[in-house]
N, C-alpha and C positions, 0 to 999 in steps of 0.2 A: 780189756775184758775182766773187769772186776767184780763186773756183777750178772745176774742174770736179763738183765733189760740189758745189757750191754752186749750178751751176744746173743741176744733175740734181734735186734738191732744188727748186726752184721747180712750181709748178702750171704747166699750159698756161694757164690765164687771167692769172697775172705773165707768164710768158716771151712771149707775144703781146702786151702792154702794154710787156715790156724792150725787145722789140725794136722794136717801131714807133714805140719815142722813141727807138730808134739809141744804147740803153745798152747794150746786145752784139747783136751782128751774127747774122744768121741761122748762117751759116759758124760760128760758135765757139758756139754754141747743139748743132748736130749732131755738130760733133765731142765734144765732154761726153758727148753723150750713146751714139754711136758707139762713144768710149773704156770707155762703160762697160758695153756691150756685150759688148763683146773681155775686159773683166774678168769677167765675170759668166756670161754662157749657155752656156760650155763646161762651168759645174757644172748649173746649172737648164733649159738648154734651151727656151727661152721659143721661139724662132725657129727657123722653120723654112730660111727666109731670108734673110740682108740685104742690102739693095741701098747699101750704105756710097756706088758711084758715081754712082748715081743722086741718092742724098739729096744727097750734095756738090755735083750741076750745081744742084737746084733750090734749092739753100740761096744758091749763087751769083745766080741769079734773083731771088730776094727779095733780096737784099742790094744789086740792081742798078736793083730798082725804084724810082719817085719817092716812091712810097706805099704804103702797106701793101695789098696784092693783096685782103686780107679779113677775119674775125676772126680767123681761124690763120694768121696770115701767118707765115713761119717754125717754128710750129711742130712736133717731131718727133712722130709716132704709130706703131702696130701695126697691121695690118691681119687679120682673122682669113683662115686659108690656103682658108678655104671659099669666098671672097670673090672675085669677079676685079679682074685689075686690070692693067691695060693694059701689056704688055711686059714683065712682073713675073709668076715662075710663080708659078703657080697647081694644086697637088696635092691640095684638098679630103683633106690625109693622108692621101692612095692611093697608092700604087706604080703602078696601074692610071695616074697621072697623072704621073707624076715629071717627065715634060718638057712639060708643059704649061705654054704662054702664049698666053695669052688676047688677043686684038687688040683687045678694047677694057672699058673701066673698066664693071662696076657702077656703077649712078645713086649709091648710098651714097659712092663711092671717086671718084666725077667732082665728087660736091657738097663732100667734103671738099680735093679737091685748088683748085676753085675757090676756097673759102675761103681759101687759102693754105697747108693744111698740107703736110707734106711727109713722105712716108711710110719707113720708115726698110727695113721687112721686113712679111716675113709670120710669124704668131704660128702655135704649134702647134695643132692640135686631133686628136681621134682620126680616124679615117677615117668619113671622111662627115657627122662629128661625134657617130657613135654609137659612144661607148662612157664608163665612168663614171671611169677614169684617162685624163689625156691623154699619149698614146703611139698612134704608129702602126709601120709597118715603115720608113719613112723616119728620123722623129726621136723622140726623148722617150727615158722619161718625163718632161715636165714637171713638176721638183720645187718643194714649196713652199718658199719663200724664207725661212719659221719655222723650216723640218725638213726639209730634203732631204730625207730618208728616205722623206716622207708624199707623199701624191697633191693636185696642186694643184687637182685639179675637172676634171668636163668639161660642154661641150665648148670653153668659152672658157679653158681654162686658160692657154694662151701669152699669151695678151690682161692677164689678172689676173696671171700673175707676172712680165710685161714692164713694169707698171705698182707692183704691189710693190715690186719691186727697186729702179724709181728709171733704168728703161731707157730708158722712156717718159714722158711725165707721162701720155697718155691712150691708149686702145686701141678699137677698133672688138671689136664682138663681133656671134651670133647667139644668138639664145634661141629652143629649142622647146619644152622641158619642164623651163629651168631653168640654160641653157647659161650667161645671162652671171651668173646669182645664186648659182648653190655655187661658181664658182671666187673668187664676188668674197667670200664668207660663210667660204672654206677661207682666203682670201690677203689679208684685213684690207683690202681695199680695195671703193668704192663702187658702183655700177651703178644704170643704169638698162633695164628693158623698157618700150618706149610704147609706145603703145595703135595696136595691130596697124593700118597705116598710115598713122601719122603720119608713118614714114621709108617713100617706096612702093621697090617691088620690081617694077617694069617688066617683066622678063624670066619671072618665075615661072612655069613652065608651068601650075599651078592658083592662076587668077587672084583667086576669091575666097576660098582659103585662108588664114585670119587666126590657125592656130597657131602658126605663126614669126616670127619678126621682126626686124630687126637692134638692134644696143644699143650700149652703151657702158660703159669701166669706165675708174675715173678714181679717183684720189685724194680729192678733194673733189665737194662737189654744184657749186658753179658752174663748174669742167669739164664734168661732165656736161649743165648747162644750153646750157651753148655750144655743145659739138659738137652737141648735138640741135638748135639755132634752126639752125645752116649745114645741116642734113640734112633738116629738116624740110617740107612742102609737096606739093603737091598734083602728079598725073603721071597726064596722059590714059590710060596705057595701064596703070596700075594701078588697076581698079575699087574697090579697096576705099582708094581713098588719099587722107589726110583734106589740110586747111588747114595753116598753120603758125602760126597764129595761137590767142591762151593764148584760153580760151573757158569759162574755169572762176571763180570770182571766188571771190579768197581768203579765209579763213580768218581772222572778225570773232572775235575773244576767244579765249576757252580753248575748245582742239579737241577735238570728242568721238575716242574710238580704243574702236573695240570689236577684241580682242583673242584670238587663240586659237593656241593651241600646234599644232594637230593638223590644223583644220578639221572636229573628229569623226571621221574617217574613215581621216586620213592614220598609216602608222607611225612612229612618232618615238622617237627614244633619252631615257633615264633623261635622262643628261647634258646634253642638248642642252635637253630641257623645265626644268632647272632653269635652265641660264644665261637659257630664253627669262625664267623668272619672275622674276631679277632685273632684267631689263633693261623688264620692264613696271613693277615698282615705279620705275625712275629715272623710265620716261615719267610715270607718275603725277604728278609736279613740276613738267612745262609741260602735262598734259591730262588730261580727264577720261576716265579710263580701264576698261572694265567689260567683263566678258567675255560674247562674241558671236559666235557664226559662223551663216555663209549654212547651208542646207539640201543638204550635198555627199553623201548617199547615193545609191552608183552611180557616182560621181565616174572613183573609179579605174578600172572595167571603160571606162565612156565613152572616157577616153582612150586606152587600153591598144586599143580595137579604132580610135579614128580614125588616132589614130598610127599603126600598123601597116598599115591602107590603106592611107597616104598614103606611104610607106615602099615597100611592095609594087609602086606605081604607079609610084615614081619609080627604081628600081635593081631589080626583077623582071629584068628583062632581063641585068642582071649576074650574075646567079645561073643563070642557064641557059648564058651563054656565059664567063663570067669566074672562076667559082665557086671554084677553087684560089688563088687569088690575093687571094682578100677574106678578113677578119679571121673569125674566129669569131663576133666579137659580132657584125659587120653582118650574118653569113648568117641568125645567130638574130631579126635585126630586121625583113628580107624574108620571111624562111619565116614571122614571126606573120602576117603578112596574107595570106596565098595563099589561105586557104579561107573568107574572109568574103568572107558574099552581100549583095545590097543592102538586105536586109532586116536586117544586122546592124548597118550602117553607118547606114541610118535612123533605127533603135531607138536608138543613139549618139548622133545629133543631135536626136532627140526628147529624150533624158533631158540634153544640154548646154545644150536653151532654157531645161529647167526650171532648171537650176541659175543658167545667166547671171541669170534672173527673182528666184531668191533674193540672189545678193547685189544686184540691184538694190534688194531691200528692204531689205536690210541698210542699206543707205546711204541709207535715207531718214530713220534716225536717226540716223546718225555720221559722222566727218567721215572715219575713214581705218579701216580693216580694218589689221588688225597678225600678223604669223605669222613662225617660224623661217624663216630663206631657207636653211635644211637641215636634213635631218632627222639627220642626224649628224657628228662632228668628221671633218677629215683621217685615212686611215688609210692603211697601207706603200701602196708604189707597186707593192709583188710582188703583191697583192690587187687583181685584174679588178675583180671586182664584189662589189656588196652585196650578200650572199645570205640576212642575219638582221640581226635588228634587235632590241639585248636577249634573244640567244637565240632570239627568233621566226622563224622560213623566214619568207621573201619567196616570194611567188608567182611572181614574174615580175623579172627583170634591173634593171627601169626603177621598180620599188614605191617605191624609197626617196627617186625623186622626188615621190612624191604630192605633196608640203607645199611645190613648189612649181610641178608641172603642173596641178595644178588650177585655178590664174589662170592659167594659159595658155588653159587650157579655156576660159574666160570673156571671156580677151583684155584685162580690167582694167590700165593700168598700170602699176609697179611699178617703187619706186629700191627699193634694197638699201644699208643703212649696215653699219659695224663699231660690236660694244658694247665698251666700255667693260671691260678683263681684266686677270685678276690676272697677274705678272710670269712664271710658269711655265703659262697657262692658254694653249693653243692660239684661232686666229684666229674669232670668231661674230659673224655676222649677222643684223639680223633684213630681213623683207621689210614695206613699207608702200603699202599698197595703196588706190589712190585712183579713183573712177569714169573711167568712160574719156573721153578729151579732157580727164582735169585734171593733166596735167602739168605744166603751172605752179604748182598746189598744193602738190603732193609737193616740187617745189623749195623754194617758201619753208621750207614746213614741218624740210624735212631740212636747212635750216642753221640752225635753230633746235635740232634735235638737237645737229650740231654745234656750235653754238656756248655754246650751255646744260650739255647733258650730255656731251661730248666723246666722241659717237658717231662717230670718225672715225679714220681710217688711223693706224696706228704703224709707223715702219720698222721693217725688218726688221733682222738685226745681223749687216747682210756690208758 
C-alpha cells in the first residue's frame, strides 16, 4: 500500500484486515479513496453526494479506537440515495426531495454503520428508482466506467460504478425487479439479492411485501458475504424477517446447475444468449450442467400487475398533487396500477404460488438455477428505454427485465458474477440462483467460479 491507487485497489475484506492490524490508518484509507472521487465522478457521476466531512470525523473515530469497532471497521462504502440515513440527504432522485434529511438511519445504514463502516456518499439512482438509465433531474447519467457513452443500469447504478471504478470497494444497493443485478451485469462487478428478509426493512409501509430488498455490489464474493453477516438478522417489526444464521449445508461433490437463457418466457438479445452459452460451457468444468427451467408462463403479466399496485399504493398521491415535477417514466409506473381491481391483483398472486411451487421443484434435482443477469448489453445513455429487443416491441418499459424480475417474483436469492470477455467485448453477467435461506451456498459456490474460472471483476481503464 504505497500509494493511493494501491489501496483503492484492495477489497473491503483486505482493507478491514489493513487496518485493524494498524498497517494503514482508517484516515489514509478515506482519503485514497475521497481522492479518487475528486478524480473520477465529475466524468461518471456515481454520487449523488459526498459527505468527504463526515467520512473524515468517523475515519478519525476508528483510528482513535482501542479496537476495531466491527468487521468494517474503517472501511469506506456507497449508500444507494433511496436509502436514509441519518443527517445525510436523502433525495430518493427527486427534486420533489432535494433538501431532505432524514433524522435517523435505515436499520440497513445503522447495521452497517455499527459495524464500523463509514459511509463516504450517497450513490445515484433514477427517481424512485424507476427508470432503466440511471439519471434523474438532480444528477446523472451515471456513465459506465467501460464507455461513458453507455448506460450503467438501473436502479443501483451509482452503487455499481462507485464500485467499478475503484471509489468504493463496496456499495449498498436495492433490488425490485433487477436494481442491483443489470448494473452489476452492465459494470463487470459482483452482487448479491438475499432472500427477501434476510436484511429486514422495519419501516416498510407494506410489511409483508417480499418483492424488494436491499443488496450489495462489491467487487469480489467475500465482500459481498461480509457486508451481508453485519446486515443480516432478525427485527420484531419486520414480519417477514429471517435469522442471520447459514441454514443451507453445502455443496458435497460436483454441483448440479440446471441452466436457461430465457426462463422460456423471458425476451433476450441474440448477443446476450450467445455470451450466456459460453459461459455455460466454462461452468460445465466445475458442474454438472443440463438445461432446465421452472414453469414461468404468466410470469411477466404476474409481475407487471403486482408491481404496478404496489407502485400505485406508494406515490398515487404524487400524481394528483405533484404531477409536473415527476419524470415521465415514474407517472407511466403510477398510472399502470390505478385501474387494477382486487381481483386482478389476486389472480397475480395466485399464478406467483404456482410459479414459487415450480422452481421449488426445480430444485429438488439441482443444486443452483443458472440465467443471464440481463437480457441485454449497455446501450447510449440518450436511450430512456428498452423498447425492442432484436427488433421485437416490448410491451411494456420494464419487459426487458423479465430474466431478472422473475426471481424477484419468487424471492429466491441470487449473487450476480462477471464472465470471463474478450478484450473489446462489453461488461456480462450471469445470475445464480439458489433456494431461499441458501446464501451461504451461493457464496461458496461463486468463489469457486472465481477462483476456477475467473468469473470475476476487471478494472476498468481510467
Amino acid at each position: 500500500m504505497t500509494s493511493d491507487r494501491s489501496i483503492c485497489d484492495l477489497t473491503a475484506t483486505e482493507l478491514a484486515r489493513a487496518i485493524a492490524r494498524r498497517e494503514v490508518s482508517s484516515r489514509e484509507v478515506v482519503e485514497a479513496h475521497l481522492a479518487r472521487i475528486a478524480g473520477l465522478d465529475g466524468q461518471l457521476a456515481a454520487f449523488v453526494t459526498v459527505d468527504a466531512d463526515g467520512a473524515r470525523r468517523a475515519a478519525q473515530m476508528c483510528d482513535a479506537a482501542s479496537a476495531p469497532i466491527g468487521p468494517l471497521h474503517g472501511v469506506p462504502i456507497g449508500i444507494k440515495d433511496l436509502t436514509d440515513t441519518a443527517g445525510l440527504a436523502t433525495t430518493y432522485g427527486s427534486v420533489l426531495f432535494r433538501d431532505h434529511v432524514p433524522a435517523e438511519d435505515d436499520l440497513v445504514v445503522a447495521r452497517l454503520r455499527r459495524a464500523g463502516a463509514i459511509i463516504l456518499g450517497k450513490t445515484n439512482t433514477p427517481e424512485f428508482g424507476f427508470g432503466a438509465v440511471c439519471t434523474n433531474r438532480l444528477c446523472g447519467p451515471t456513465r459506465n466506467p467501460f464507455d461513458p457513452a453507455l448506460t450503467s443500469g438501473g436502479s443501483s447504478g451509482g452503487s455499481a460504478v462507485a464500485v467499478a471504478s475503484h471509489m468504493v470497494p463496496l456499495a449498498h444497493g436495492t433490488d425490485f425487479g433487477g436494481s442491483v443485478r443489470t448494473p452489476a451485469s452492465f459494470c463487470d462487478v459482483a452482487s448479491i439479492r438475499p432472500t427477501p428478509g434476510r436484511i429486514p426493512s422495519p419501516r416498510r409501509p407494506l410489511g409483508w411485501d417480499m418483492l424488494a430488498t436491499h443488496g450489495f455490489l462489491a467487487r469480489g464474493v467475500d465482500d459481498l458475504e461480509l457486508a451481508l453477516s453485519v446486515c443480516a438478522g432478525g427485527d420484531a417489526n419486520d414480519p417477514i424477517s429471517l435469522g442471520s444464521a447459514a441454514d443451507d449445508p453445502l455443496i458435497a461433490g460436483r454441483p448440479r446447475i440446471a441452466v436457461t437463457p430465457d426462463f422460456g418466457v423471458a425476451p433476450v438479445a441474440r448477443e446476450v444468449r450467445a455470451r450466456f452459452a459460453a459461459a455455460c460451457e466454462a461452468l460445465a468444468g466445475v458442474a454438472a450442467v443440463a438445461p432446465s427451467s421452472p414453469d414461468c408462463g404468466g410470469a411477466i403479466e404476474t409481475f407487471r400487475t403486482l408491481r404496478a399496485a404496489h407502485i400505485a399504493n406508494a406515490y398515487g398521491e404524487l400524481l394528483g398533487t405533484r404531477r409536473a415535477e415527476l419524470t415521465p417514466t415514474v407517472i407511466w409506473n403510477i398510472e399502470a396500477g390505478a385501474n387494477l381491481s382486487a381481483q386482478d391483483y389476486l389472480n397475480a398472486e395466485r399464478r406467483r404460488s404456482a410459479i414459487y411451487r415450480s422452481f421449488r421443484e426445480l430444485f429438488a434435482h439441482a443444486d443452483f438455477l443458472v440465467a443471464p443477469a440481463a437480457s441485454v448489453l449497455p446501450w447510449p445513455n440518450e436511450i430512456s428505454d428498452v423498447t425492442a429487443i432484436d427488433g421485437a416491441a416490448l410491451e411494456t418499459p420494464i419487459d426487458y427485465l423479465a430474466v431478472t424480475f422473475i426471481v424477484s417474483l419468487v424471492g429466491f436469492p441470487v449473487l450476480t458474477l462477471p464472465v470471463p470477455r474478450g478484450k473489446n467485448e462489453l461488461p456480462f453477467g450471469i445470475q445464480i440462483i439458489a433456494p431461499p435461506g441458501c446464501e451461504s451456498r451461493l457464496f461458496a459456490f461463486g468463489r469457486v467460479l472465481e477462483n476456477e474460472l475467473g468469473f470475476s471483476h476487471r478494472r476498468p481503464p481510467l
